[in-house]
DRENFI-441511 format. One record per atom (N, C-alpha, C): x, y, z; residue number from 1; atom name. Coordinates in Angstrom, 3 decimals, m for minus. Each point is the difference from the previous one (the first is absolute). Layout:
BEGIN
<node <X, Y, Z>, NUM, 'CA'>;
...
//
This chain:
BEGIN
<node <0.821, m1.204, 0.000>, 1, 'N'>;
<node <m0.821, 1.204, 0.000>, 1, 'CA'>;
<node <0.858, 1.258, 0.000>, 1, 'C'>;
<node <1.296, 0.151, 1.124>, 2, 'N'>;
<node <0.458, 1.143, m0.117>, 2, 'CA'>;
<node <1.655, m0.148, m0.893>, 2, 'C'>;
<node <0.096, m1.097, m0.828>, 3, 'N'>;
<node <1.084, m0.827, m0.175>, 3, 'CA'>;
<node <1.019, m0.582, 0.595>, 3, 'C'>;
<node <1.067, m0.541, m1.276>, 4, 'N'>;
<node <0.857, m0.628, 1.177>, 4, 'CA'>;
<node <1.379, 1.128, m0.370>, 4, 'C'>;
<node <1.064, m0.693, 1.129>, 5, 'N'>;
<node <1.020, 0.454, 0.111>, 5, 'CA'>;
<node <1.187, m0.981, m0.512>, 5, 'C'>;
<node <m0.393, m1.463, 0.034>, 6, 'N'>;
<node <1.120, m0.945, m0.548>, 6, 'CA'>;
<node <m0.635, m1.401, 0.197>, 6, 'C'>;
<node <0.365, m0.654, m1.131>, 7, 'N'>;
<node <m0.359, m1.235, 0.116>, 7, 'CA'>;
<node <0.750, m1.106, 0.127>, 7, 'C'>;
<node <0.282, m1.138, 0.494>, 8, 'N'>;
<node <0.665, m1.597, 0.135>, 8, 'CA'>;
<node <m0.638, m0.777, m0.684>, 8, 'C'>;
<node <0.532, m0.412, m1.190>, 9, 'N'>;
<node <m0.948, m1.213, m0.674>, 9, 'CA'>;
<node <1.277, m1.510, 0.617>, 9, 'C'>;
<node <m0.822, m0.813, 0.456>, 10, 'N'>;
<node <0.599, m1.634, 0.011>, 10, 'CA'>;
<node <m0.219, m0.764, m0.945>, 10, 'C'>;
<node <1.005, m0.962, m0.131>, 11, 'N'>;
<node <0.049, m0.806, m0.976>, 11, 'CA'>;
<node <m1.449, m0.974, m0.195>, 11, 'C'>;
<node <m0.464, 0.115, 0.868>, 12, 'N'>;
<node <m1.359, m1.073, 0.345>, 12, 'CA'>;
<node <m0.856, 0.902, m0.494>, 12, 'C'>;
<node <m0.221, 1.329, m0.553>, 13, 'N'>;
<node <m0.938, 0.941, m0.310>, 13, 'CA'>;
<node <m0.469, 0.824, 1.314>, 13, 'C'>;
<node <0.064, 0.153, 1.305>, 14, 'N'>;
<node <m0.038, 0.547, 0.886>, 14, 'CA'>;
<node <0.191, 1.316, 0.290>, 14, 'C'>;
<node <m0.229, 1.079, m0.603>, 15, 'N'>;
<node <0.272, 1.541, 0.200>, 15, 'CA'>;
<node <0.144, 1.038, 1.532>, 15, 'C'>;
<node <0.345, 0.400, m0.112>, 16, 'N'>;
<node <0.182, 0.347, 1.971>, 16, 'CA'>;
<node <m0.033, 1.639, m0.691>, 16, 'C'>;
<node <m0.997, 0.956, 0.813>, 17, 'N'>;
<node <0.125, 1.654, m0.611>, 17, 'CA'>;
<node <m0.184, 0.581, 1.015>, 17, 'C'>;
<node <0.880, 0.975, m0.035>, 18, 'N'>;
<node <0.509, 0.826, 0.952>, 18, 'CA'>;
<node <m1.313, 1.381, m0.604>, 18, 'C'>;
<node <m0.671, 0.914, 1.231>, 19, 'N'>;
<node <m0.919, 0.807, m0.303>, 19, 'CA'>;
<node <0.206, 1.106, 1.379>, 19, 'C'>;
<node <0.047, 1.493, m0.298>, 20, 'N'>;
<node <m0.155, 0.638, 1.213>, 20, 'CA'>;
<node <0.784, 0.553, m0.475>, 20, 'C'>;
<node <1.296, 0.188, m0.516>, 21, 'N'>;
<node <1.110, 1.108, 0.327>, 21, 'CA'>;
<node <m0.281, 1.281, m0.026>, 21, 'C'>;
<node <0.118, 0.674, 1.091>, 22, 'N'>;
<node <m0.111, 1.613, 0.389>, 22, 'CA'>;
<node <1.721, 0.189, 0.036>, 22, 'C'>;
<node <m0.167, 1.039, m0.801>, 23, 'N'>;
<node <1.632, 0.712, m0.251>, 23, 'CA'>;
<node <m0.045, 1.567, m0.322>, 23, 'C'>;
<node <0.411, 0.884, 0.370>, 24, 'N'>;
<node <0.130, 1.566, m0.412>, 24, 'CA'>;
<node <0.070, 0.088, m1.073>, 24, 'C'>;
<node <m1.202, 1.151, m0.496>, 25, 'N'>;
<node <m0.096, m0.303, m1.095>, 25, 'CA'>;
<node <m1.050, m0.841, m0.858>, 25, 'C'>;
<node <0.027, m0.936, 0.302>, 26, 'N'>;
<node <m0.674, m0.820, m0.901>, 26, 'CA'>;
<node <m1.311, m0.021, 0.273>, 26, 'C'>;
<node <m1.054, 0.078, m0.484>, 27, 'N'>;
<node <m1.551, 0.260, 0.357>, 27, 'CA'>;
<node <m0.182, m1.462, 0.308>, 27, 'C'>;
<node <m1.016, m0.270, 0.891>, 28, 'N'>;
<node <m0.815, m1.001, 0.648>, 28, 'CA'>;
<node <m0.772, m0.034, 0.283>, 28, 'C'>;
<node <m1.309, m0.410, m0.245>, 29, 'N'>;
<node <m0.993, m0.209, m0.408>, 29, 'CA'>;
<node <m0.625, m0.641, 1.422>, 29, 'C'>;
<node <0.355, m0.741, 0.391>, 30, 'N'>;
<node <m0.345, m0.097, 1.339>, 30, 'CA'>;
<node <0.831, 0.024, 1.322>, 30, 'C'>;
<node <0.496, 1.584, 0.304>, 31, 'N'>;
<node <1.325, 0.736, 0.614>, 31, 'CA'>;
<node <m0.453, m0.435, 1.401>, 31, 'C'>;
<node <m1.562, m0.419, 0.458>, 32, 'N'>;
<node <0.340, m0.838, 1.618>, 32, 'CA'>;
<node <0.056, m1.528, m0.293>, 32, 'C'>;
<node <m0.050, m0.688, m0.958>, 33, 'N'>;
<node <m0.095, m1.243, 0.038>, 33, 'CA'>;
<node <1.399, m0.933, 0.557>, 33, 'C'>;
<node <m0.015, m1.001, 0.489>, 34, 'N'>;
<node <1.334, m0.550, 0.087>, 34, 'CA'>;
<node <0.301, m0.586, m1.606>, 34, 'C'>;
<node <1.325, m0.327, 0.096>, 35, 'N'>;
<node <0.697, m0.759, m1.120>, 35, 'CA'>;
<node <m0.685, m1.404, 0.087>, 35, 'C'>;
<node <m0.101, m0.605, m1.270>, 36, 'N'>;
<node <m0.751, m1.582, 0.112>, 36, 'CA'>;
<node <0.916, m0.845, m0.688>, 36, 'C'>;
<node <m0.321, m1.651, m0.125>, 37, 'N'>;
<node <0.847, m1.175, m0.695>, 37, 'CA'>;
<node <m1.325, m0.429, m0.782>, 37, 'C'>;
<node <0.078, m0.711, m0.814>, 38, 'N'>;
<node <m0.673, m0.533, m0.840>, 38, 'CA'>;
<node <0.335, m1.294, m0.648>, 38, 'C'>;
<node <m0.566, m0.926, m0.004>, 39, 'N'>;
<node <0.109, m1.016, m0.813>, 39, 'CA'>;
<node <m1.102, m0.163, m1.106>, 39, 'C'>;
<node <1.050, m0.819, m1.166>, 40, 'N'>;
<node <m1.100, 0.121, m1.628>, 40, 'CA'>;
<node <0.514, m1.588, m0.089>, 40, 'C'>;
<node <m0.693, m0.542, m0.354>, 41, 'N'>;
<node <0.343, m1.415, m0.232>, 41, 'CA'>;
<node <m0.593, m0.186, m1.787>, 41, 'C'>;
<node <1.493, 0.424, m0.856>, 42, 'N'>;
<node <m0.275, 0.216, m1.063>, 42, 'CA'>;
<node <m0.289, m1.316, m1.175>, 42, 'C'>;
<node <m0.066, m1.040, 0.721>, 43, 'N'>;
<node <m0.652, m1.262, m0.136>, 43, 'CA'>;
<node <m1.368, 0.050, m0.712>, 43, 'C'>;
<node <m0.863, 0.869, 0.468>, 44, 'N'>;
<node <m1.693, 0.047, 0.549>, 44, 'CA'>;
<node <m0.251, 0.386, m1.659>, 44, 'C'>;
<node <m0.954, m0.209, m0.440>, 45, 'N'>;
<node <m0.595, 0.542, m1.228>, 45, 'CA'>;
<node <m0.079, 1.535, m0.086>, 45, 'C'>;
<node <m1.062, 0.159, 1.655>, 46, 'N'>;
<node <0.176, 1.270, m0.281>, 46, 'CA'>;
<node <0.696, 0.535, 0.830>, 46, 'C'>;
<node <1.477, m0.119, 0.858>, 47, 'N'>;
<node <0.526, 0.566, 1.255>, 47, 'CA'>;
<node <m0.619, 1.487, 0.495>, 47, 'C'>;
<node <0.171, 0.020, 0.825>, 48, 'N'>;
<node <m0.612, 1.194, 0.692>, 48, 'CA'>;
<node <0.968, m0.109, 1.669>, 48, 'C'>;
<node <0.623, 1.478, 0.175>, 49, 'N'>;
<node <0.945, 0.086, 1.259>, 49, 'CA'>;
<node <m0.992, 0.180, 1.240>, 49, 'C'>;
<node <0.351, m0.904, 1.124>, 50, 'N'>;
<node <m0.358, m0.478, 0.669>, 50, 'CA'>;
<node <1.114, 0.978, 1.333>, 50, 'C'>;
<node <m0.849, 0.944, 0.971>, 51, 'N'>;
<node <1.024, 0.185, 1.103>, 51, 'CA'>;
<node <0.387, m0.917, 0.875>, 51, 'C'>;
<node <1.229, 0.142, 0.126>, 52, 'N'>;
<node <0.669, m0.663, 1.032>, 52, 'CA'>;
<node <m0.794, 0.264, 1.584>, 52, 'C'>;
<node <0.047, m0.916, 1.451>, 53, 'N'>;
<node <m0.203, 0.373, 1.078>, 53, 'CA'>;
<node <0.968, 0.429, 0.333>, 53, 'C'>;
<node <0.861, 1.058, 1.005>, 54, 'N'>;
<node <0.894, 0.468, 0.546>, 54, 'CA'>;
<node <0.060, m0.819, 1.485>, 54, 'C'>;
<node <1.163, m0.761, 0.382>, 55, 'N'>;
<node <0.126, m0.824, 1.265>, 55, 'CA'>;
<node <m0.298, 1.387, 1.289>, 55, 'C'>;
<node <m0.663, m0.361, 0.733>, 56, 'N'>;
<node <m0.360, 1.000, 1.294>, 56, 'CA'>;
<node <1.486, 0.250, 0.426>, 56, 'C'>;
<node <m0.061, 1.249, 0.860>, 57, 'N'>;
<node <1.213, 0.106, 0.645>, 57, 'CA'>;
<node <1.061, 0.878, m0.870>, 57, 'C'>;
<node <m0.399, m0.451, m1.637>, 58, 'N'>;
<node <0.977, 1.378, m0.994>, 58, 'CA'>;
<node <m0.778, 1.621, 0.113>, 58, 'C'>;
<node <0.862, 1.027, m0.203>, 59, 'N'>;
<node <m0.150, 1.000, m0.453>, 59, 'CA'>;
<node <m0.687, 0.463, m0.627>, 59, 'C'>;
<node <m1.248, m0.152, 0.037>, 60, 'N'>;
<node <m1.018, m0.147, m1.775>, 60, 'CA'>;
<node <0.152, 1.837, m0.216>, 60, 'C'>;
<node <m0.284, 0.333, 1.185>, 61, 'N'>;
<node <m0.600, 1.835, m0.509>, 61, 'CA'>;
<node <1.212, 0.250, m0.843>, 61, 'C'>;
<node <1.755, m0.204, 0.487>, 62, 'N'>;
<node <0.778, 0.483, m0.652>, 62, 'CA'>;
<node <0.722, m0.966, m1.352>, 62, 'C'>;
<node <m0.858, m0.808, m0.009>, 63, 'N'>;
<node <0.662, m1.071, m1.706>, 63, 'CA'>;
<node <m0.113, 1.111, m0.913>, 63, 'C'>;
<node <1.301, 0.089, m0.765>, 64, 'N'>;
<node <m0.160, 0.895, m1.108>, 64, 'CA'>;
<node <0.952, m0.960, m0.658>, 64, 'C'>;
<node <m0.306, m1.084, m0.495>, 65, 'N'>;
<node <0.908, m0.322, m1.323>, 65, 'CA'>;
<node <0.167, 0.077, m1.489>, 65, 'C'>;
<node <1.234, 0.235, 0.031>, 66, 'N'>;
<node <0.676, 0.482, m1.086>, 66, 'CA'>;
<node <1.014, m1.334, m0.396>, 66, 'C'>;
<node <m0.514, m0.734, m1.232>, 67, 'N'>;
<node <0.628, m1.392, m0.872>, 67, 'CA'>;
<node <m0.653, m0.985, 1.046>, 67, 'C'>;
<node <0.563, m0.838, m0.701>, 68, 'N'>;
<node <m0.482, m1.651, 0.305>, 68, 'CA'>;
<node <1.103, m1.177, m0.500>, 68, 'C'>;
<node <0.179, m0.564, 0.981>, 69, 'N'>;
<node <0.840, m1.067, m0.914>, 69, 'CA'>;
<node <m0.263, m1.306, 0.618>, 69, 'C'>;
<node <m0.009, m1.294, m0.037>, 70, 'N'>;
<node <m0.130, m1.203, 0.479>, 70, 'CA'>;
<node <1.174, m1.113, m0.040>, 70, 'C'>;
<node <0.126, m0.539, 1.270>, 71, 'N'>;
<node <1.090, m0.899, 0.115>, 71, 'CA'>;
<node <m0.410, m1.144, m0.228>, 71, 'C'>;
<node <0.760, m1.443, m0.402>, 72, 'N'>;
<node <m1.037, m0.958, m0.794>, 72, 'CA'>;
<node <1.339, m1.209, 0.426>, 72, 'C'>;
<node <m0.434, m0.855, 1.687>, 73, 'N'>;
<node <1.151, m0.736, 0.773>, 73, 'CA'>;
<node <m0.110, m1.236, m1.499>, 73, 'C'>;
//
């Protein structure tokens, strides 16, 4: 809705998107929202990004991420 900021595609088709970045400067569209994760499971006929839950106990008000990358043991 307010776009993204960076995406992780996995080899399995798995997309991971980074959404939220507030930076000087840059207009934002939703300037109280927190930063979000997203998963697209580009598998699906019709994929559609799916938010991530945030584990309790993180920082949510101040998530502002900026890139994405995924480690793969």
């Amino acid at each position: 809705e307010t776009g993204s900021e960076d995406i992780d595609i996995l080899p399995n088709g798995l997309a991971f998107i980074s959404s939220g970045l507030k930076y000087p400067g840059l207009k934002s569209f939703a300037p109280d929202k927190p930063g979000e994760i997203f998963l697209m499971d580009l598998n699906e006929d019709s994929p559609r990004a799916v938010e991530l839950r945030i584990s309790r106990g993180f920082d949510l008000a101040s998530f502002n991420p900026h890139g994405i990358s995924t480690y793969i043991d």
